[in-house]
PyMOL commands that place a pseudoatom at each C-alpha (Angstrom):
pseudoatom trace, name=CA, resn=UNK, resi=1, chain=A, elem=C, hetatm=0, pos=[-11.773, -31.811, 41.472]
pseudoatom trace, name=CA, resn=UNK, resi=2, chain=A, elem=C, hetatm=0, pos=[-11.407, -30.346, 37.818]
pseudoatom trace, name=CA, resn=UNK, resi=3, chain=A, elem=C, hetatm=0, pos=[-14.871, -29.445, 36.260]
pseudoatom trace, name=CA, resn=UNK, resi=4, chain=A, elem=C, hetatm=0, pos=[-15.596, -28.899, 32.625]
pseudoatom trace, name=CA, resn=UNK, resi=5, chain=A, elem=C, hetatm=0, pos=[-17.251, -25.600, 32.396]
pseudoatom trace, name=CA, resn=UNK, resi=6, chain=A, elem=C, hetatm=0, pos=[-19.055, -24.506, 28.856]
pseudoatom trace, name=CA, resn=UNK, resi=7, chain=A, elem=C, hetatm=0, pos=[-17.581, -21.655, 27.504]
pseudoatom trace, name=CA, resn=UNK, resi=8, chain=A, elem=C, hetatm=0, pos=[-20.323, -18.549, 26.976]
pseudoatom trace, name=CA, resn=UNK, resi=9, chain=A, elem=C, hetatm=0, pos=[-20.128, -16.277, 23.771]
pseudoatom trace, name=CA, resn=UNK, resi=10, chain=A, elem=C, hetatm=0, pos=[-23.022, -13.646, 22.160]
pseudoatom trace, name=CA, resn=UNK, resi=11, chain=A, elem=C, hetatm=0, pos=[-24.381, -13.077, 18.734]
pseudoatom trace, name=CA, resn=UNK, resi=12, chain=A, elem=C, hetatm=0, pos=[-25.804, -10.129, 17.571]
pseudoatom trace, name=CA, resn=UNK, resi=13, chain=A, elem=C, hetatm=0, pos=[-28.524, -10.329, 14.473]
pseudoatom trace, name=CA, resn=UNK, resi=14, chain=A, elem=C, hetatm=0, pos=[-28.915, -6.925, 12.248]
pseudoatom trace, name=CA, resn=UNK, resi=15, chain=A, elem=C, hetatm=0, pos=[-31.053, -7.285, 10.231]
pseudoatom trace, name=CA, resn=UNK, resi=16, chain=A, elem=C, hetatm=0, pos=[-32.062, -4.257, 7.529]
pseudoatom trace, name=CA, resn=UNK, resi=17, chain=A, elem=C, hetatm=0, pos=[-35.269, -3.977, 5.393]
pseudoatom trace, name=CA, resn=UNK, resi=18, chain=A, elem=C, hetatm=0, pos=[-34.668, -7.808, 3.656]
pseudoatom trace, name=CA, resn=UNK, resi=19, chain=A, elem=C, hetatm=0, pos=[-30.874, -8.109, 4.357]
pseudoatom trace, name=CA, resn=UNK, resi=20, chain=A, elem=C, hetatm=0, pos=[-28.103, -9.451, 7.517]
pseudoatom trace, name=CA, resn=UNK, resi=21, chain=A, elem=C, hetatm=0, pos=[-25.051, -8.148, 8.347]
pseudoatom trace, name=CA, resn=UNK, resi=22, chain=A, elem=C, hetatm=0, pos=[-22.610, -11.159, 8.389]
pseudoatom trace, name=CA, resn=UNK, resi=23, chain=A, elem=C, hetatm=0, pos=[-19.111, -11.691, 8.976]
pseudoatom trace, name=CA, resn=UNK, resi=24, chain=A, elem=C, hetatm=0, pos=[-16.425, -13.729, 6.875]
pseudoatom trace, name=CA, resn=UNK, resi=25, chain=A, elem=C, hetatm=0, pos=[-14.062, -15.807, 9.571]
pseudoatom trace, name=CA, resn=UNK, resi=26, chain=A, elem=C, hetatm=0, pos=[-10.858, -14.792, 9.387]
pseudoatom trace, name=CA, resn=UNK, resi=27, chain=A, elem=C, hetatm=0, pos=[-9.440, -17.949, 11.864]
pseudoatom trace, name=CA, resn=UNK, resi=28, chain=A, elem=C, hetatm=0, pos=[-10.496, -21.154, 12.680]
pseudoatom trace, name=CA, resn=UNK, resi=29, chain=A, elem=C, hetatm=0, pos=[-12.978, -23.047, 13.432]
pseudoatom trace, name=CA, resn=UNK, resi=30, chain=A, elem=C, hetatm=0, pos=[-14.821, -22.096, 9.817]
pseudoatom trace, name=CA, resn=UNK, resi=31, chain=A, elem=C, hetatm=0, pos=[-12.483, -20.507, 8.107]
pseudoatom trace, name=CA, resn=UNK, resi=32, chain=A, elem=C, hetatm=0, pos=[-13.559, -18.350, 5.105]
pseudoatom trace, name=CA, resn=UNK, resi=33, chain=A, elem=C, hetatm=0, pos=[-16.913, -19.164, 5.767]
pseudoatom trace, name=CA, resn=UNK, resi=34, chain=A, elem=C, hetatm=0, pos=[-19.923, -16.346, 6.878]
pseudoatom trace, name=CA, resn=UNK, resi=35, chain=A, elem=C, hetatm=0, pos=[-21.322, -15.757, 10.410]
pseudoatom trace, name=CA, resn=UNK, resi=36, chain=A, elem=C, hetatm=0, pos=[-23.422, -13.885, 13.118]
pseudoatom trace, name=CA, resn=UNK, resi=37, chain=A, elem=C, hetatm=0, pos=[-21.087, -11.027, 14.391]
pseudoatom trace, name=CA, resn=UNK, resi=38, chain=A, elem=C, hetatm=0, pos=[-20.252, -12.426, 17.965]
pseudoatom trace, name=CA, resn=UNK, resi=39, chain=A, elem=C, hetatm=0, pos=[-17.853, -13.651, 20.125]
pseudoatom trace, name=CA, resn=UNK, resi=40, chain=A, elem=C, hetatm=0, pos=[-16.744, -14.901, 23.671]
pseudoatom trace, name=CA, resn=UNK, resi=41, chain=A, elem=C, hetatm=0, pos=[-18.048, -12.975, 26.815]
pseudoatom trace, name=CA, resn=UNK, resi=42, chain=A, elem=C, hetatm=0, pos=[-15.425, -11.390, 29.071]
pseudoatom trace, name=CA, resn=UNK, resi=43, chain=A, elem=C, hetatm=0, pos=[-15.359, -12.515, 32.652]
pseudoatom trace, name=CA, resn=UNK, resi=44, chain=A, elem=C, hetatm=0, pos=[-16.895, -9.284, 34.720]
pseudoatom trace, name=CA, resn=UNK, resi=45, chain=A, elem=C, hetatm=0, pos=[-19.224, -8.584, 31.549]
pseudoatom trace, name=CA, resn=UNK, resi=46, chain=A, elem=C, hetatm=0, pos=[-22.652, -8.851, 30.658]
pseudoatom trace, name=CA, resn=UNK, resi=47, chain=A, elem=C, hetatm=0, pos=[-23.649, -10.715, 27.638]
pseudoatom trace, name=CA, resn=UNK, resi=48, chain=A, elem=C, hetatm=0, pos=[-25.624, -7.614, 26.588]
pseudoatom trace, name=CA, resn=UNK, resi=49, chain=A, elem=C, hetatm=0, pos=[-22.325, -5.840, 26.767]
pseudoatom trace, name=CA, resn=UNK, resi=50, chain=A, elem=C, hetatm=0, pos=[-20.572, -8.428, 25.127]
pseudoatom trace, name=CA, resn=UNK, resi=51, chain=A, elem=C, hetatm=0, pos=[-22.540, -8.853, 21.934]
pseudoatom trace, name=CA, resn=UNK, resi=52, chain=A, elem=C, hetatm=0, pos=[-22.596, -5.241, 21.680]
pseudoatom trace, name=CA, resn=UNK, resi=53, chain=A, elem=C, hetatm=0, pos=[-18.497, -5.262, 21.707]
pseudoatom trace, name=CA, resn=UNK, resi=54, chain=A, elem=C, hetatm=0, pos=[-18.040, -7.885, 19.678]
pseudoatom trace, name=CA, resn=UNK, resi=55, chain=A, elem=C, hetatm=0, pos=[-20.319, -6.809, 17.148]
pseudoatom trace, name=CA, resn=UNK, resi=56, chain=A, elem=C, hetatm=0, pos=[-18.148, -3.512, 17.099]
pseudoatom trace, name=CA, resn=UNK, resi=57, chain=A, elem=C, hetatm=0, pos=[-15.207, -5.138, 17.290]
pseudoatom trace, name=CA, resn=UNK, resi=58, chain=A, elem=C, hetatm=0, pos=[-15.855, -7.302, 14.142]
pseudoatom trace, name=CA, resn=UNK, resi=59, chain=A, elem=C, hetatm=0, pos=[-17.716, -4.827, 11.983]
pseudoatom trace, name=CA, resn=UNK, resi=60, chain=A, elem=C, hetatm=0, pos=[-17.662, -1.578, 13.324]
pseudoatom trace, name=CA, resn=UNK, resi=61, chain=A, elem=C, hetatm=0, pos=[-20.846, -0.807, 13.631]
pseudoatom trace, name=CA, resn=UNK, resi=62, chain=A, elem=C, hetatm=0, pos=[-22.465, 0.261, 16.675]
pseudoatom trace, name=CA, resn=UNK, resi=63, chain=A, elem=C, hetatm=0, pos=[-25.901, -1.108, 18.029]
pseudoatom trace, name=CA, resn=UNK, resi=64, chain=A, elem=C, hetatm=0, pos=[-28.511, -1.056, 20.594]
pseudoatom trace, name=CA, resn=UNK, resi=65, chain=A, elem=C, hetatm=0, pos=[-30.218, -4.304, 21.492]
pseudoatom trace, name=CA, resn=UNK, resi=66, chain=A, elem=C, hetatm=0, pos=[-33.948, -4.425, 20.488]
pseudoatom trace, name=CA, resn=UNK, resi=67, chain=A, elem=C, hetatm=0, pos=[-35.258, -7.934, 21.569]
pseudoatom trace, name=CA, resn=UNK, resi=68, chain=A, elem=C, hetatm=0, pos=[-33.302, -11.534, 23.185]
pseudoatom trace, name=CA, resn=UNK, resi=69, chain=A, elem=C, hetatm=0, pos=[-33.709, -14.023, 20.533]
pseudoatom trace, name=CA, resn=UNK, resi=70, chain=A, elem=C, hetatm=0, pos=[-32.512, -17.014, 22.371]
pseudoatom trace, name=CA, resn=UNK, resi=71, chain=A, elem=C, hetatm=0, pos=[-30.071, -19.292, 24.001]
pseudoatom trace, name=CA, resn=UNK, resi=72, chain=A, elem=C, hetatm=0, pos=[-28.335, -21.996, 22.031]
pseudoatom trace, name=CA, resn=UNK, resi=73, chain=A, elem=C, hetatm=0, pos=[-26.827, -24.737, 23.883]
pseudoatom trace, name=CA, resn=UNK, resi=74, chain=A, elem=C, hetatm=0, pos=[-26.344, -27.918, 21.902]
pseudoatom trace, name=CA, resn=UNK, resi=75, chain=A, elem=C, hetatm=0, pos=[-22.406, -28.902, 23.746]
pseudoatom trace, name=CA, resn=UNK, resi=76, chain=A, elem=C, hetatm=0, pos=[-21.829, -30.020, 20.020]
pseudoatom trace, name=CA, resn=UNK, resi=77, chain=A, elem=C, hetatm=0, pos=[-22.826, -26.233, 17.958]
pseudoatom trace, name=CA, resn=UNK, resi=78, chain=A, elem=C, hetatm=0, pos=[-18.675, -25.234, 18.133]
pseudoatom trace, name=CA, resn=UNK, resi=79, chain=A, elem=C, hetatm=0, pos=[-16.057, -27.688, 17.457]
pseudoatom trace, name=CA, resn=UNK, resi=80, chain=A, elem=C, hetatm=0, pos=[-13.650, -26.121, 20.217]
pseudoatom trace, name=CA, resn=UNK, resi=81, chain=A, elem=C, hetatm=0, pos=[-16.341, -27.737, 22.982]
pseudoatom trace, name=CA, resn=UNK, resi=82, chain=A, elem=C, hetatm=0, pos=[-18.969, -26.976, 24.524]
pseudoatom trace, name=CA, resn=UNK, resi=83, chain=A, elem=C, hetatm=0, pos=[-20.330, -23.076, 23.944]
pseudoatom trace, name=CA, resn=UNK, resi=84, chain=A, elem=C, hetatm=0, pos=[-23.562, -21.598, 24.841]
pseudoatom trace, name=CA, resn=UNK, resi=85, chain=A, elem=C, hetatm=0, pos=[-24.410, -18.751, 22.976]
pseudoatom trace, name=CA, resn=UNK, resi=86, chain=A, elem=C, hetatm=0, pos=[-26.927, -15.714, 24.054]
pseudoatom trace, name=CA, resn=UNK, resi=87, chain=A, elem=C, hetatm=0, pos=[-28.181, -14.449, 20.924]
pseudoatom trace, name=CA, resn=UNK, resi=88, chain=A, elem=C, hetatm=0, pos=[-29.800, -10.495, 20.538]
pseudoatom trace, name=CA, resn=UNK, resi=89, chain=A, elem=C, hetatm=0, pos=[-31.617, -8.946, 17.653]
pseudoatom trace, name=CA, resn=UNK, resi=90, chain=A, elem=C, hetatm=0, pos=[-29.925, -5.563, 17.067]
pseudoatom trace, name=CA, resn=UNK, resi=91, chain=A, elem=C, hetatm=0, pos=[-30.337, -2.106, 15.617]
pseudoatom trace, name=CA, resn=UNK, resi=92, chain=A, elem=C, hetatm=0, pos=[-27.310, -0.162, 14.038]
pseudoatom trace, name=CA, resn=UNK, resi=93, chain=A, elem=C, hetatm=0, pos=[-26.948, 3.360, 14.647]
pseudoatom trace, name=CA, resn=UNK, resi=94, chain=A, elem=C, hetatm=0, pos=[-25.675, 3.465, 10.651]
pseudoatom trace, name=CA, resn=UNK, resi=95, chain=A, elem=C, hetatm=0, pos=[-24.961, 0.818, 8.294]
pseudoatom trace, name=CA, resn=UNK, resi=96, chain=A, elem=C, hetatm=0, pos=[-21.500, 2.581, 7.934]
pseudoatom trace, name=CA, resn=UNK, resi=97, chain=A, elem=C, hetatm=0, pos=[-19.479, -1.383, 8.159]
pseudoatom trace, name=CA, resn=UNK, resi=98, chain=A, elem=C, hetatm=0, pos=[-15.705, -2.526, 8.164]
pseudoatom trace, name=CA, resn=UNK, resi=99, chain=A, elem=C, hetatm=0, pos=[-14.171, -5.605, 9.256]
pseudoatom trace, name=CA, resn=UNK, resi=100, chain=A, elem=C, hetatm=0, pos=[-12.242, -5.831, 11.851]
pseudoatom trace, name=CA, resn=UNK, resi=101, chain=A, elem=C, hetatm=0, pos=[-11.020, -7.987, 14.219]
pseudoatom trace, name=CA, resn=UNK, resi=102, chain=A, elem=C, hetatm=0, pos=[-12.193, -11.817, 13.773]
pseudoatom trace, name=CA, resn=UNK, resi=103, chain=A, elem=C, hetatm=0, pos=[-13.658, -10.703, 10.259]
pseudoatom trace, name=CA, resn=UNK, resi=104, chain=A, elem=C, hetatm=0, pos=[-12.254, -10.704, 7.100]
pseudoatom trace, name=CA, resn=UNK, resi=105, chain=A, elem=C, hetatm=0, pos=[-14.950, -9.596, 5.664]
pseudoatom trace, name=CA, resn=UNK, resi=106, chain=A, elem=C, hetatm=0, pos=[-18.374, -7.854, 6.400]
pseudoatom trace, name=CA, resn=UNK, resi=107, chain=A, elem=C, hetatm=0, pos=[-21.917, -7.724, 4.044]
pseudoatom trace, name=CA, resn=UNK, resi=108, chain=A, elem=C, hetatm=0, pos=[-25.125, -7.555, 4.027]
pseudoatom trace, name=CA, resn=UNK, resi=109, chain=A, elem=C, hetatm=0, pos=[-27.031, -10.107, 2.598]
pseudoatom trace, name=CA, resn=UNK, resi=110, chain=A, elem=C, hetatm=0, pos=[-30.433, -10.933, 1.764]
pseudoatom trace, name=CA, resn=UNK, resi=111, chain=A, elem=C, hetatm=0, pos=[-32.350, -13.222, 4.006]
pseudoatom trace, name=CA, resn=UNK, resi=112, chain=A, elem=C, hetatm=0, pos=[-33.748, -15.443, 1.380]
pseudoatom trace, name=CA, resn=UNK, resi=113, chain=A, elem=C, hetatm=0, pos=[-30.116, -15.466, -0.263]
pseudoatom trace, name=CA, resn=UNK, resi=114, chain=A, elem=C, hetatm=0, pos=[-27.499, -16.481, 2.333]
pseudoatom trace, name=CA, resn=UNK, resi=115, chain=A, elem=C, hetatm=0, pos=[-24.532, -17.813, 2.203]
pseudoatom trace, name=CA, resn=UNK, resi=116, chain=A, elem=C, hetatm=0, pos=[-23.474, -21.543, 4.007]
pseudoatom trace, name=CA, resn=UNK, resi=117, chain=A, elem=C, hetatm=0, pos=[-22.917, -20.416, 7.028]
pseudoatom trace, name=CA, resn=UNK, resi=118, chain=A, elem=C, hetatm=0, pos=[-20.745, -21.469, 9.804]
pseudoatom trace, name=CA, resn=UNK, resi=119, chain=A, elem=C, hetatm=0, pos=[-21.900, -22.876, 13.464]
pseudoatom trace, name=CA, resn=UNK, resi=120, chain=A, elem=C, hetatm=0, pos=[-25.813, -23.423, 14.173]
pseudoatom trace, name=CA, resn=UNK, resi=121, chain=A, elem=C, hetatm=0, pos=[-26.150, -19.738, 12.787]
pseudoatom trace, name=CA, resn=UNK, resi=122, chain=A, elem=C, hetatm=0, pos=[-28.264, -21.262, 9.714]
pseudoatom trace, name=CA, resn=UNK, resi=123, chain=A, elem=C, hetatm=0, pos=[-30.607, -22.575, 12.172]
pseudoatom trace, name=CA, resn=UNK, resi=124, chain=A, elem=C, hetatm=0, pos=[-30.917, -19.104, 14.289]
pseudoatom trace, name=CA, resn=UNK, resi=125, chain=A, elem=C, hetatm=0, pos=[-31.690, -17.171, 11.503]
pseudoatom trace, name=CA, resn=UNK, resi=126, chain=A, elem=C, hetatm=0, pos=[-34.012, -19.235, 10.824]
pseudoatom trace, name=CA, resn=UNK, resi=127, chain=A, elem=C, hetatm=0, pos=[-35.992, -19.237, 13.863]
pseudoatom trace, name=CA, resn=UNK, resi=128, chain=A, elem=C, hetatm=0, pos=[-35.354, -15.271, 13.685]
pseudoatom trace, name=CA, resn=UNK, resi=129, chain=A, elem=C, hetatm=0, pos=[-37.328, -15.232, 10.667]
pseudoatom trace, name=CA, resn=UNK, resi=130, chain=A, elem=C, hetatm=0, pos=[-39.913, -17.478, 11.972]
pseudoatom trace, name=CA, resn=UNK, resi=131, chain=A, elem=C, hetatm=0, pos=[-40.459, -15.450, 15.389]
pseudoatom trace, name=CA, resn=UNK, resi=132, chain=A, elem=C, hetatm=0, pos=[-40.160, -12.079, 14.207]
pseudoatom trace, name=CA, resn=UNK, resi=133, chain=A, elem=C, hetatm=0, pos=[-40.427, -10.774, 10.587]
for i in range(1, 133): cmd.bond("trace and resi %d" % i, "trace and resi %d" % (i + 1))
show_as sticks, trace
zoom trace
């Protein structure tokens, strides 16, 4: 029998004084368009490690998690099917940022300023800001 199993990724959320470190896509789905640093988790790794990676990987910045924001599970949040993403409030070591990887692009951004954003990332931030600044 041939199950459908959701794919898992991890979004980190830096946040600095009033600003966001967000990524520009470089490929599809959302193209050109600004999101949470994140990406799929690696089978054998945490999510904790994950989100940490990709976060890296995309920006090159290098963080510690401070709090779990959430779990976002709607099957239709990612066009390629059905993704569950573990979400983590982060602190960089040093705001020292490059893209890399999946990114084009990487800024900071003020929180009452952002961009249109790509996935259900419009709707995390704004339960971040609800829940904990």
């Amino acid at each position: 029998m041939d199950y459908k199993i959701p794919k898992i990724t991890a979004d980190g959320i830096i946040i600095n004084d009033d600003e966001i470190v967000l990524i520009k896509r470089k490929n599809d789905p959302f193209k050109g368009k600004w999101a949470l640093p994140g990406g799929y988790v690696e089978y054998g790794e945490s999510t904790e490690e994950a989100v940490k990676r990709e976060v890296f990987e995309e920006t090159g910045l290098k963080t510690n998690i401070s709090k779990l924001v959430g779990v976002y599970s709607d099957p239709s949040r990612d066009p390629r099917g059905h993704t569950i993403t573990v979400v983590y409030l982060l602190n960089a070591l040093d705001l020292k940022f490059r893209a890399g990887d999946d990114a084009s692009d990487v800024k900071l951004f003020k929180l009452q300023n952002l961009p249109d954003l790509s996935f259900d990332h419009e709707l995390i931030i704004k339960e971040v800001k609800k829940r904990f600044l």
